[in-house]
VOSEMAR-462334 format. One record per residue (C-alpha): residue number from 1; residue in three letters; chain; x, y, z. Coordinates in steps of 0.25 Angstrom, whole numbers, m for minus. Each point is the difference from the previous one (the first is absolute). Layout:
    n  res  chain     xx     yy     zz
  NUM  Ala      A      X      Y      Z
...
END
This chain:
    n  res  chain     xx     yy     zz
    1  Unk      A    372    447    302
    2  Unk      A      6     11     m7
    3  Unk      A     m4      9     10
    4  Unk      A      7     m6     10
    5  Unk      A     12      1     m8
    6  Unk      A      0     15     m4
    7  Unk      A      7      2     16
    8  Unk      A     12     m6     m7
    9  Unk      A      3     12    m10
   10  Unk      A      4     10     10
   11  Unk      A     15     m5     m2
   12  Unk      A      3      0    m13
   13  Unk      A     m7    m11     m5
   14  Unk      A     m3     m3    m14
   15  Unk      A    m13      0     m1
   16  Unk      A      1     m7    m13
   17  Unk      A      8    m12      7
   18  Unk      A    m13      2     11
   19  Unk      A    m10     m2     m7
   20  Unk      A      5    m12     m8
   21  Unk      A      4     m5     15
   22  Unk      A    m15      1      5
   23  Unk      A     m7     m7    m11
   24  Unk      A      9    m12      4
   25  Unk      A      1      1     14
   26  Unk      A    m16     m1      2
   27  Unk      A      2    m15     m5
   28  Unk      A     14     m3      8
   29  Unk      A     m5      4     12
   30  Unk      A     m4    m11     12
   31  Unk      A    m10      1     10
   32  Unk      A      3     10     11
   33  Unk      A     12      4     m9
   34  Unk      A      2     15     m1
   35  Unk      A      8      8     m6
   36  Unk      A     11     12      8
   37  Unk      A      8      4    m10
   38  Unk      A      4      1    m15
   39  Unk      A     14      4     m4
   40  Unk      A      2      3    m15
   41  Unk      A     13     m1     m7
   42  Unk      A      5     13     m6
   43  Unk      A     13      0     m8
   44  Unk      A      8     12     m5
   45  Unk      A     m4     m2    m13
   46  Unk      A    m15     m1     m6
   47  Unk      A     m4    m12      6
   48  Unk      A    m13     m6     m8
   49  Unk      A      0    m13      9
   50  Unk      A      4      2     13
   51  Unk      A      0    m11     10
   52  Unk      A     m7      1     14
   53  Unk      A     m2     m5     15
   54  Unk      A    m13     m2      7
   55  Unk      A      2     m2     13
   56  Unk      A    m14     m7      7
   57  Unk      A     m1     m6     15
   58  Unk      A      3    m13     m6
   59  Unk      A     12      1     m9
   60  Unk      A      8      8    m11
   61  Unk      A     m4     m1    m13
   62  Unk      A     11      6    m11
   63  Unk      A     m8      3    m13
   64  Unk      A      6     m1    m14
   65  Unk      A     m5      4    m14
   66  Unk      A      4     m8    m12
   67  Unk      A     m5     m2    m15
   68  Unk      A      1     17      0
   69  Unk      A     m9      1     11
   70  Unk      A    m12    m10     m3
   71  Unk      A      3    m10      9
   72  Unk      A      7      1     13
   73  Unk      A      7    m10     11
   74  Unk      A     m2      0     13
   75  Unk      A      9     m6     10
   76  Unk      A     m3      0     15
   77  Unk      A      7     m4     15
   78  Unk      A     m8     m2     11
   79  Unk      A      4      8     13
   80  Unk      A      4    m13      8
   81  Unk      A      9     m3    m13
   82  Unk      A      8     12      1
   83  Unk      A     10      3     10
   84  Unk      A      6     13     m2
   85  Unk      A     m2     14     m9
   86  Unk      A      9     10     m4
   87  Unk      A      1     14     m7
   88  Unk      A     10      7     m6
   89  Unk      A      0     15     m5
   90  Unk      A      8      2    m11
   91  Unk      A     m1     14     m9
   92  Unk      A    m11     m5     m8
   93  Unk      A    m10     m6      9
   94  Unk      A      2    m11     10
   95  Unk      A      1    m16     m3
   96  Unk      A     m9     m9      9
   97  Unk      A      5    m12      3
   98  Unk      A     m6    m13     10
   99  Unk      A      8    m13      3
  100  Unk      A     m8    m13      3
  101  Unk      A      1    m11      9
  102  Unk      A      5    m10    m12
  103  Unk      A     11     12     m1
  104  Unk      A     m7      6    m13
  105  Unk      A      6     15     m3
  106  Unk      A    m10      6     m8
  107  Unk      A     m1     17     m1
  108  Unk      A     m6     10     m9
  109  Unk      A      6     13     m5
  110  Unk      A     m1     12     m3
  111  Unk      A    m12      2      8
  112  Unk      A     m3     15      5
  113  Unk      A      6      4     14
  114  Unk      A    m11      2      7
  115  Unk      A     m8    m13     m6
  116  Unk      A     11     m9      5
  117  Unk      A      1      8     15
  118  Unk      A    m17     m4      1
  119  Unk      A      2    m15     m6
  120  Unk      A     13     m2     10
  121  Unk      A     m9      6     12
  122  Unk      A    m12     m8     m5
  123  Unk      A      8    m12     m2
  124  Unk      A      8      1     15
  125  Unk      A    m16      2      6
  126  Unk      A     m4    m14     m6
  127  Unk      A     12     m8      6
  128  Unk      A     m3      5     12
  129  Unk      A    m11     m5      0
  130  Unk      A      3    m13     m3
  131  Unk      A      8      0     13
  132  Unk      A    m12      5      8
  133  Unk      A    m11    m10     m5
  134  Unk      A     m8      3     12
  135  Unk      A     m4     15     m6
  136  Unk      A     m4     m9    m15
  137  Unk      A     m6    m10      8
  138  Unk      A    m11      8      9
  139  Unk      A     m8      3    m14
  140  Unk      A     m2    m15     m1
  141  Unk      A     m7     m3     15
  142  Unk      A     m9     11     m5
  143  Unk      A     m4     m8    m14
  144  Unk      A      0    m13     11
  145  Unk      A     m9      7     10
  146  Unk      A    m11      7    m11
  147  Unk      A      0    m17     m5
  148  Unk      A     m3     m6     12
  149  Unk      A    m11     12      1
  150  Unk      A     m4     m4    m13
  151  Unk      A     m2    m15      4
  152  Unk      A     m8      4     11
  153  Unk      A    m10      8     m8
  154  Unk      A     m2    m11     m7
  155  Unk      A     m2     m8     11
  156  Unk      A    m12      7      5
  157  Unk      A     m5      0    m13
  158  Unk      A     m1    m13     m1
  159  Unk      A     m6     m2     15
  160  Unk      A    m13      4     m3
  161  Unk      A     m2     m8    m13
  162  Unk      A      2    m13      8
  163  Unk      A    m11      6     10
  164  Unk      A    m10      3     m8
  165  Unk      A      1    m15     m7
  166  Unk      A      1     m7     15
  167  Unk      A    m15     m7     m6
  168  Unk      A      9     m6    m11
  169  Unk      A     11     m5     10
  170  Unk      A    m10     m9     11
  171  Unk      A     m1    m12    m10
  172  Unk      A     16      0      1
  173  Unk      A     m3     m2     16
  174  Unk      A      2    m17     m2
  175  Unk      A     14      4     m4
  176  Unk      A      3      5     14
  177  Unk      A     m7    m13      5
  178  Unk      A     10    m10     m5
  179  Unk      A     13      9      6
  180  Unk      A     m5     m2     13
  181  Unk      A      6    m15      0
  182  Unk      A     14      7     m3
  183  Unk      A      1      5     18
  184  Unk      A      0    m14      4
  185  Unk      A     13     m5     m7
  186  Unk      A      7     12      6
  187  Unk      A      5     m1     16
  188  Unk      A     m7     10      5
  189  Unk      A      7      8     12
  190  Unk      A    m11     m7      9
  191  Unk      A      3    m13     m4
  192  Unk      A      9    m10     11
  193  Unk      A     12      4     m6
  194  Unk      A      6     14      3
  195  Unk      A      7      9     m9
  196  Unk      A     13     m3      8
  197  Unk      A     m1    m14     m2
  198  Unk      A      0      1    m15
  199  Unk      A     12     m1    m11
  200  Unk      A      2     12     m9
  201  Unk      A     m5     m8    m12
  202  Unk      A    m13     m4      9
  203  Unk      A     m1     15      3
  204  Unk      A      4      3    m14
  205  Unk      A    m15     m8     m5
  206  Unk      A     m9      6     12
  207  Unk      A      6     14     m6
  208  Unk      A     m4     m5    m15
  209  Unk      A    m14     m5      4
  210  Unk      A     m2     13      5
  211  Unk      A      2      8    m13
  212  Unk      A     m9    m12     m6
  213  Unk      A    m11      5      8
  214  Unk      A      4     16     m2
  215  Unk      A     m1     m2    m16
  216  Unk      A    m12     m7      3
  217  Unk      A     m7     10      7
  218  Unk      A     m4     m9     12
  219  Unk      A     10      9     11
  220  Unk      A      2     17      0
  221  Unk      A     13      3     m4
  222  Unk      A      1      4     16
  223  Unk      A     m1    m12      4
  224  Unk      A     11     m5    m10
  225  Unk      A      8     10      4
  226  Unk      A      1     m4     15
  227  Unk      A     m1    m16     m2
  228  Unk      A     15      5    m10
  229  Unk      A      4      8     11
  230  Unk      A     m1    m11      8
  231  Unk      A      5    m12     m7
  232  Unk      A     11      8     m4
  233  Unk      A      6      4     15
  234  Unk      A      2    m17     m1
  235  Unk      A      7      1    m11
END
């Protein structure tokens, strides 16, 4: 984790405040959450406990220390909860500043110029994406696709188990035998009556009879499919 963090001391982070920001942040941190930038507060006088930003693809998070440093609080916005950001460059660093939807000023100052110019780019990148939800959402057909690839290993997998024990499944062969009283009861499309003479609600039974005999195992699901098709163009 804390190599992952070193990146964010090329603009004049505390490496103090960096640290103590790291060994919190690997507990804060939701799945698929990353972090794209830490500002840290840097006041004209000696500032022991500065407050900072973290900036993820998930929200702002506004760290700061209490009790002399040993605990800290952490307040966070979500992306789709903020509606605007702001910066404004003062002779001593720049204030950063975000209004949300429930009309919440809240800024941070006193934050090192070129800091504040990479959170404000950083911060006007992720609401953009929010109006673009097409480029967030094509990661999520790829985690749908590599599931539905997974379901059909396993699958196959289980195919050959219920071969390899077909001895084990003939005693279960009477069970088949008492379904096949379950045709009669249906009108089948050969019976006196044609599909056009019947009602939607006769036509809604033959179409559920049918499926009985699918999740039976006594038609292919072919034939289900076509004796639907049919039924259905009466409908």
């Amino acid at each position: 984790m804390k190599e992952q963090f070193k990146k964010f001391l090329n603009e004049e982070q505390d490496p103090k405040a960096i640290e103590k920001i790291t060994s919190k942040l690997s507990d804060l941190l939701m799945r698929g959450e990353e972090v794209g930038y830490i500002a840290v507060q840097k006041k004209p006088a000696i500032t022991v406990f500065p407050e900072s930003l973290v900036l993820t693809n998930k929200r702002i998070i506004i760290c700061k220390p209490k009790n002399l440093g040993l605990s800290m609080d952490f307040i966070d916005y979500t992306w789709d909860d903020i509606s605007s950001t702001f910066v404004k460059e003062n002779i001593l660093g720049s204030e950063f500043s975000f209004g949300t939807k429930t009309d919440l000023a809240i800024s941070v100052d006193y934050i090192p110029k070129i800091q504040a110019r990479k959170i404000y780019t950083y911060a006007k990148e992720q609401l953009d994406l929010l109006k673009n939800p097409v480029v967030a959402a094509a990661p999520i057909v790829e985690d749908v696709q590599e599931e539905v690839e997974e379901e059909a290993e396993e699958i196959e997998e289980v195919v050959p188990e219920e071969v390899t024990s077909f001895a084990e499944i003939l005693p279960a062969a009477p069970v088949y035998e008492t379904y096949e009283q379950i045709p009669p009861p249906a009108p089948a499309p050969t019976g006196d009556r044609k599909l056009s003479d019947l009602s939607k609600e006769e036509l809604f039974d033959k179409l559920q009879n049918y499926k009985k005999l699918l999740d039976n195992g006594l038609i292919m699901q072919g034939e289900y499919d076509a004796y639907k098709k049919e039924i259905l163009s009466y409908m």
